[in-house]
BARO-355161 format. One record per residue (C-alpha): residue in one letter; x, y, z; residue number from 1. Coordinates in steps of 0.001 Angstrom, whole numbers, plus 500000, padded with zeros to 6 digits. Example, Ala and Ser with C-alpha at 12.3 -4.5 7.8 and 13.67 -1.06 7.14 Angstrom:
BEGIN
  type      xx      yy      zz  seq
     a  512300  495500  507800    1
     s  513670  498940  507140    2
end
This chain:
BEGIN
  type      xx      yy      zz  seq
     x  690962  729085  296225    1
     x  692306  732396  294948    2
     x  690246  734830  292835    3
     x  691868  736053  289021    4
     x  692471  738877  290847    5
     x  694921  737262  293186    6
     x  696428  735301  290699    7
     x  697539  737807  288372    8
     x  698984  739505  291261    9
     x  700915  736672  292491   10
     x  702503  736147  288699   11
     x  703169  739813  289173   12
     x  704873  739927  292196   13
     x  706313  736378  292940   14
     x  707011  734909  296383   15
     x  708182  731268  296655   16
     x  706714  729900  294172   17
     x  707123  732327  291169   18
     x  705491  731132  287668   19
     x  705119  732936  284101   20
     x  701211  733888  283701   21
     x  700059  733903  279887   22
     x  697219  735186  278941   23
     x  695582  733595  276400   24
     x  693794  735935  273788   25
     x  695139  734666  270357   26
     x  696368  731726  268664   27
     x  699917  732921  268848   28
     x  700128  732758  271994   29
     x  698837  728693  271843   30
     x  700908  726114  273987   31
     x  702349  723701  271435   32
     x  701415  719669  271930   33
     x  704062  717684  273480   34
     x  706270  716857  270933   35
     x  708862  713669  270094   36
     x  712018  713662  271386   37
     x  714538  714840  269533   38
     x  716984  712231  270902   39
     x  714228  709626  268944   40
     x  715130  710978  265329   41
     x  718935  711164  265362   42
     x  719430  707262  265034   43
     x  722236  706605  262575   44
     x  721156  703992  259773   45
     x  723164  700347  260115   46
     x  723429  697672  257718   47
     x  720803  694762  258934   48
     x  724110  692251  259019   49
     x  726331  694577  261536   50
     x  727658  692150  263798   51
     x  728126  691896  267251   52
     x  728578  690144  270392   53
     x  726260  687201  271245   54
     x  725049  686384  267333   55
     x  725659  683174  265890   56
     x  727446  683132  262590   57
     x  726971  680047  260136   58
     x  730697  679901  258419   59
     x  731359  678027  255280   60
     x  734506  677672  252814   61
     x  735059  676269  249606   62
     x  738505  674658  248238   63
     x  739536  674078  245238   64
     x  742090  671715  244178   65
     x  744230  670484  247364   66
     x  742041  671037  250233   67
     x  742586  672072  253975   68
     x  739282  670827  255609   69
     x  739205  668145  253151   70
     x  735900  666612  251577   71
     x  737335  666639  248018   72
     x  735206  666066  244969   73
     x  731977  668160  246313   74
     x  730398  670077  243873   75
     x  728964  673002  246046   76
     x  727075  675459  243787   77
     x  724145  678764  244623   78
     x  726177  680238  247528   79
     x  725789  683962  246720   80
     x  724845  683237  242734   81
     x  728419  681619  242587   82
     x  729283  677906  241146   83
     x  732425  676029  241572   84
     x  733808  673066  239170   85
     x  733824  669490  240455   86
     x  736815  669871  241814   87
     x  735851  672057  244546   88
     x  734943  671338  248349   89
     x  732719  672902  250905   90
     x  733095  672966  254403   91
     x  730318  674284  256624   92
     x  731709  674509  260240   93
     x  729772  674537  263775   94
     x  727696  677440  264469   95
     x  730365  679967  266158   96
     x  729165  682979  268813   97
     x  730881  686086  268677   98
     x  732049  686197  272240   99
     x  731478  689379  274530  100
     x  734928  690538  273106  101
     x  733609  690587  269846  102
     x  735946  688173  267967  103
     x  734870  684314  266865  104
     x  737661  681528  266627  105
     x  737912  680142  262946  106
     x  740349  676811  262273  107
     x  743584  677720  260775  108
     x  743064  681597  261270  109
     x  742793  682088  264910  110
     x  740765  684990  266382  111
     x  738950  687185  264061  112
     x  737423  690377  265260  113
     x  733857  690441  264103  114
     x  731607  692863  266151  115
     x  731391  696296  264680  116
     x  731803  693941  260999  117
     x  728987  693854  258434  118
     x  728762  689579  257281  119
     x  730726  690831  253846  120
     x  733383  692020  255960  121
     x  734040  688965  258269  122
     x  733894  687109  254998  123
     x  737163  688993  253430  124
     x  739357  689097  256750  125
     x  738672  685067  257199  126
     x  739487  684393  253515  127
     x  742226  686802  254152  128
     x  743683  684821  256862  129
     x  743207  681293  254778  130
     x  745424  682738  251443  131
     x  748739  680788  251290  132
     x  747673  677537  253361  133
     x  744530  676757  250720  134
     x  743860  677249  246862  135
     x  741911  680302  246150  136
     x  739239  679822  249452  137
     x  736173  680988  249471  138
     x  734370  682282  252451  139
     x  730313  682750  253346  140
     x  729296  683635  256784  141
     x  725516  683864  257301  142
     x  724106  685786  260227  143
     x  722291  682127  262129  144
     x  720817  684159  265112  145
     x  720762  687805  265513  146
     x  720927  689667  268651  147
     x  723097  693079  267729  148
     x  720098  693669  265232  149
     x  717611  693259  267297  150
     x  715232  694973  270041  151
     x  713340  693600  273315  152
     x  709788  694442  273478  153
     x  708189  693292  276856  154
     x  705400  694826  278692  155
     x  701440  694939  277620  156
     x  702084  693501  273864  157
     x  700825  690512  272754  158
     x  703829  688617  271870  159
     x  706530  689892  274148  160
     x  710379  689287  273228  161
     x  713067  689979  271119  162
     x  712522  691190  267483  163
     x  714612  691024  264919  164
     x  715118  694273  262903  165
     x  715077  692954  258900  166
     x  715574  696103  257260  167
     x  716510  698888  260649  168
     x  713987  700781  258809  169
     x  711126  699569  261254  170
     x  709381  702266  263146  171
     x  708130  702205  266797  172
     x  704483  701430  265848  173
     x  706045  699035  263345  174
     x  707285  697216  266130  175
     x  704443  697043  268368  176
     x  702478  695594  265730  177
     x  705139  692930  264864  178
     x  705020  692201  268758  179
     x  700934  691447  268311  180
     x  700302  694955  269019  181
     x  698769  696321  272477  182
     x  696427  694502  274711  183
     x  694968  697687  276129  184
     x  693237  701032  274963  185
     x  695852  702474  272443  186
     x  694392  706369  273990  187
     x  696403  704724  277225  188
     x  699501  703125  275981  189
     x  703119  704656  276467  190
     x  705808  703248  275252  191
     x  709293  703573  277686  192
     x  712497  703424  275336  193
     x  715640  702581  276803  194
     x  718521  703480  274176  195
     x  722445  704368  275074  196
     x  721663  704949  278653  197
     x  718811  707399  278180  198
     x  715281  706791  278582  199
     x  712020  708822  277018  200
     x  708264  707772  276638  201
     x  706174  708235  273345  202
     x  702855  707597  273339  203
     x  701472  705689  271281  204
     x  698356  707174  270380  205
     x  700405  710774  269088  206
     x  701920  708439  266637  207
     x  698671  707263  265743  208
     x  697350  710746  265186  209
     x  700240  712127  263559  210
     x  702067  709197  261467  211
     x  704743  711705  260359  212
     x  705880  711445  263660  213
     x  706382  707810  263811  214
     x  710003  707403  264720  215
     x  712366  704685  263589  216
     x  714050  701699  266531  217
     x  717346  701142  267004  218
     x  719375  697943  267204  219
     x  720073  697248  271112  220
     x  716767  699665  272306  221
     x  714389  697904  274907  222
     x  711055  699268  274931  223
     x  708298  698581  277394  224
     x  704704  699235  276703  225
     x  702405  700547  279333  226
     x  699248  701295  280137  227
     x  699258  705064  281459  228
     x  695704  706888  281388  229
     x  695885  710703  281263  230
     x  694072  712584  283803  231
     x  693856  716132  284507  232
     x  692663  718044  288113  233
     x  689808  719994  288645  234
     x  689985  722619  291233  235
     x  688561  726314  292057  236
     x  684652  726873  291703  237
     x  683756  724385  289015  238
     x  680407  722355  289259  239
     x  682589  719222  290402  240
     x  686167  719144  291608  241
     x  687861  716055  291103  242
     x  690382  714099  288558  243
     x  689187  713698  284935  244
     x  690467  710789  283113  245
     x  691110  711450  279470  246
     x  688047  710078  277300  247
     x  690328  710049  274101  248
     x  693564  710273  273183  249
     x  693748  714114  272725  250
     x  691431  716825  274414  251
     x  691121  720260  274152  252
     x  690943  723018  276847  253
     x  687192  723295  275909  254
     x  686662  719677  276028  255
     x  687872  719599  279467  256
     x  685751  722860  280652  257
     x  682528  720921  279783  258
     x  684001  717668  281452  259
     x  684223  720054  284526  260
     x  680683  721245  284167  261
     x  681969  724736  283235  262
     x  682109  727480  286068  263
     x  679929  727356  288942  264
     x  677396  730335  288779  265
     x  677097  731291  292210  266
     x  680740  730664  293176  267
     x  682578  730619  289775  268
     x  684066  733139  287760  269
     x  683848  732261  283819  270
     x  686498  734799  283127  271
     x  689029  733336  285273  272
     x  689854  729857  283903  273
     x  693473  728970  284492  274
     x  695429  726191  283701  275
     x  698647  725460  285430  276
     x  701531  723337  283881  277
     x  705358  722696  284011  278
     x  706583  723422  280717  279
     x  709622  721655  279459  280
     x  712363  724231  278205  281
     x  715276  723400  275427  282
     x  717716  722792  278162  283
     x  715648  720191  279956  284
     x  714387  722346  283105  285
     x  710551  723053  284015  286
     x  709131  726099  284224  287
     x  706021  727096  286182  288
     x  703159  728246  283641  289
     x  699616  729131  284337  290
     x  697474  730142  280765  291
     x  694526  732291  281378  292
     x  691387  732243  279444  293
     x  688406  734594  279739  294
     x  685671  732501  278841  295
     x  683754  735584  278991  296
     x  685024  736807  275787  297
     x  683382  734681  272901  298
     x  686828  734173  271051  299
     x  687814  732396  273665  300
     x  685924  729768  272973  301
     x  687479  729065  269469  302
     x  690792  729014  271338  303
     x  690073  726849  273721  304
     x  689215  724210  271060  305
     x  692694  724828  270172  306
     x  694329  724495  273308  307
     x  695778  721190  273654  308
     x  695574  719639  277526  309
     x  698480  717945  278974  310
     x  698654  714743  280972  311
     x  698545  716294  284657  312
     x  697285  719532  284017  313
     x  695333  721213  286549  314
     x  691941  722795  285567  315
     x  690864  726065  287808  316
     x  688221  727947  287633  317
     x  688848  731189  289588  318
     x  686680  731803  292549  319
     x  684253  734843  291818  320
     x  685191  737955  293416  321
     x  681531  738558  294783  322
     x  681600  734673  296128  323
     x  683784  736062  299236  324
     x  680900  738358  300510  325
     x  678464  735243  299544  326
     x  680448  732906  301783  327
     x  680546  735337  304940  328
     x  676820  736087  304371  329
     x  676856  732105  304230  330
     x  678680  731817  307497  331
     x  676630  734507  309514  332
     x  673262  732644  308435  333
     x  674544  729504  309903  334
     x  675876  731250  313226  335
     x  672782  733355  314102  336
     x  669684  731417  312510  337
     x  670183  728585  315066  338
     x  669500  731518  317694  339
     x  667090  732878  315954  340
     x  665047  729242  316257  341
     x  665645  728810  319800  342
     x  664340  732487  320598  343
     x  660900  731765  319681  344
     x  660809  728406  321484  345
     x  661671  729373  324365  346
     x  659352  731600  324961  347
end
C-alpha cells in the first residue's frame, strides 16, 4: 500500500478519486458520531383516537322520549359520566369499518366522513345528522380496533405485529420493548423505519447509550429490526490485515489500533495511521475523507480515545518509508541465495 508520504500527496493533488485529508492533531478537529435523523424528530403529535381507514368504530345512541331505533324504557347510564331518565333508550349498532374512503355508513344519516376525525368529532357530525328525526340523540363512538394508531413491528423481536400506540408518546425503544424486545445482541440490532415513503436506520444500541436521543413512532411507521454487526477493515502494514467485528456497541480509533495489533515494526509506520470514510453532508451527498493520526506524537493517543469509528471504516496503517528498500533487499535475497546454494554443490 501507499506510504503517508504518498497519501498526503494524493489529497494534495487529486486524480480520480479526489478526497479531503484531515489531519488530526486536536479535538476540534474530531469527526462527530453518527447522529439521528433529523427526519425522526419532526413527527407532529396526534390525538390517540384520530381515525382512519380500516378501524372499527363501536357506535351507540341514546333516545329520549319517541324513539327512532326503538327499545323504549332502557335506562342506559355511565356512558362518558352521563345518566339518562327512564325514559331514555340505547342503541348500540354493529361494529362499522371506516372503508378505504374514509367514511362509515350510519342508519338514518347516510355516509359520514370519519378518517382524518378524532372519536369526539364523529360523535357531533352523527348526532348532527340525527337532530330533527329523534328527541335530543345522543351519540358515543368508541375506537373497537385501531389500525390508523398503530405501527407494525416485524423482524428479530420477540412478539412481532402490530402495536397499538396508547398515548403517540411511545418512543422507538419503547416499542421494541412492548414487541418483547430483541432476540439478538442489542450492540448488533438496527432498526429500518419506513415512514411517508422514506426510510432511515437507528440503531438501537446509540439509543441505549444516549437516551436523549430516543426518538418518538409515528402512527402508520413499519419498523423492522435487524441484526447488523459493525465491522471495520484493516489494511496497510498492521500486525494482521483483515475485518474486525465490533466487540461493543461503540469503539474508539484507539480501541481499534490495538484490535489491529498496532503498526507493524519492520513494515509499519506508527505515524501514518489513516482512516478513510464517506462522510454524509447536509444535502445528503458523500464525501471522500481520510483522518490522519500520528501515533508518534503522544497526544495522539488521548485523541484517538476520542475518535469515534464508523460501521465500515477502513483502518490503514501507512507502509514505512524505509520498508520499500527492506522489500527489494527482501526480493534480491530470494533471487540470488538459491544460486548462491547451488554454487557450492556443484562443485
Amino acid at each position: 500500500g501507499p506510504t503517508g508520504v504518498e497519501i498526503r500527496r494524493a489529497a494534495a493533488k487529486p486524480d480520480k478519486f479526489p478526497y479531503v485529508l484531515v489531519p488530526v492533531d486536536s479535538a476540534e478537529v474530531l469527526p462527530l458520531p453518527p447522529g439521528i435523523p433529523q427526519s425522526t424528530l419532526d413527527i407532529i403529535r396526534q390525538p390517540t383516537d384520530l381515525l382512519g381507514p380500516g378501524d372499527v368504530l363501536s357506535v351507540t345512541i341514546y333516545e329520549a322520549g319517541v324513539t327512532l331505533f326503538g327499545n323504549s324504557g332502557v335506562r342506559a347510564s355511565g356512558a362518558a359520566g352521563a345518566s339518562f331518565d327512564t325514559s331514555s333508550s340505547a342503541e348500540k349498532l354493529p361494529p362499522i369499518r371506516v372503508d378505504d374512503q374514509g367514511y362509515i355508513k350510519v342508519p338514518f344519516v347516510g355516509r359520514v366522513r370519519a378518517a382524518g376525525k378524532t372519536a369526539v368529532e364523529l360523535q357531533a357530525l352523527i348526532q348532527q345528522g340525527l337532530r330533527g328525526m329523534s328527541q335530543d340523540p345522543q351519540v358515543l363512538v368508541t375506537i373497537q380496533e385501531s389500525i390508523t394508531n398503530s405501527i407494525i413491528l416485524s423482524g428479530e423481536v420477540a412478539r412481532p405485529g402490530r402495536l397499538v400506540l396508547s398515548t403517540n408518546r411511545e418512543s422507538l425503544s419503547d416499542a421494541v420493548a412492548l414487541a418483547g424486545g430483541y432476540r439478538g445482541a442489542a450492540k448488533d440490532a438496527v432498526a429500518r423505519i419506513q415512514r411517508d415513503g422514506n426510510a432511515f436506520e437507528i440503531r438501537l444500541s446509540d439509543l441505549l447509550d444516549v437516551p436523549a436521543d430516543d426518538v418518538l413512532v409515528a402512527p402508520g411507521d413499519r419498523i423492522t429490526v435487524i441484526s447488523r454487526p459493525q465491522s471495520f477493515s484493516v489494511l496497510g502494514a498492521p500486525n494482521r490485515a483483515e475485518d474486525i467485528v465490533f466487540p461493543r456497541a461503540r469503539l474508539t480509533l484507539a480501541q481499534a489500533v490495538a484490535l489491529a495489533g498496532g503498526a507493524n515494526p519492520n513494515q509499519g509506520d506508527a505515524a501514518a495511521i489513516f482512516v478513510f470514510r464517506y462522510v454524509r453532508k447536509p444535502d445528503g451527498t458523500e464525501q471522500p475523507t481520510v483522518y490522519q493520526v500520528n501515533m508518534m506524537k503522544p497526544g495522539a493517543y488521548l485523541l484517538a480515545q476520542r475518535f469515534v469509528m464508523n460501521d465500515r471504516d477502513v483502518l490503514y496503517v501507512g507502509n514505512a518509508r524505509a520498508n520499500q528498500l527492506t522489500k527489494f533487499v527482501q526480493l534480491l535475497s530470494q533471487l540470488f541465495v538459491p544460486v548462491a546454494t547451488v554454487r557450492p554443490t556443484i562443485r
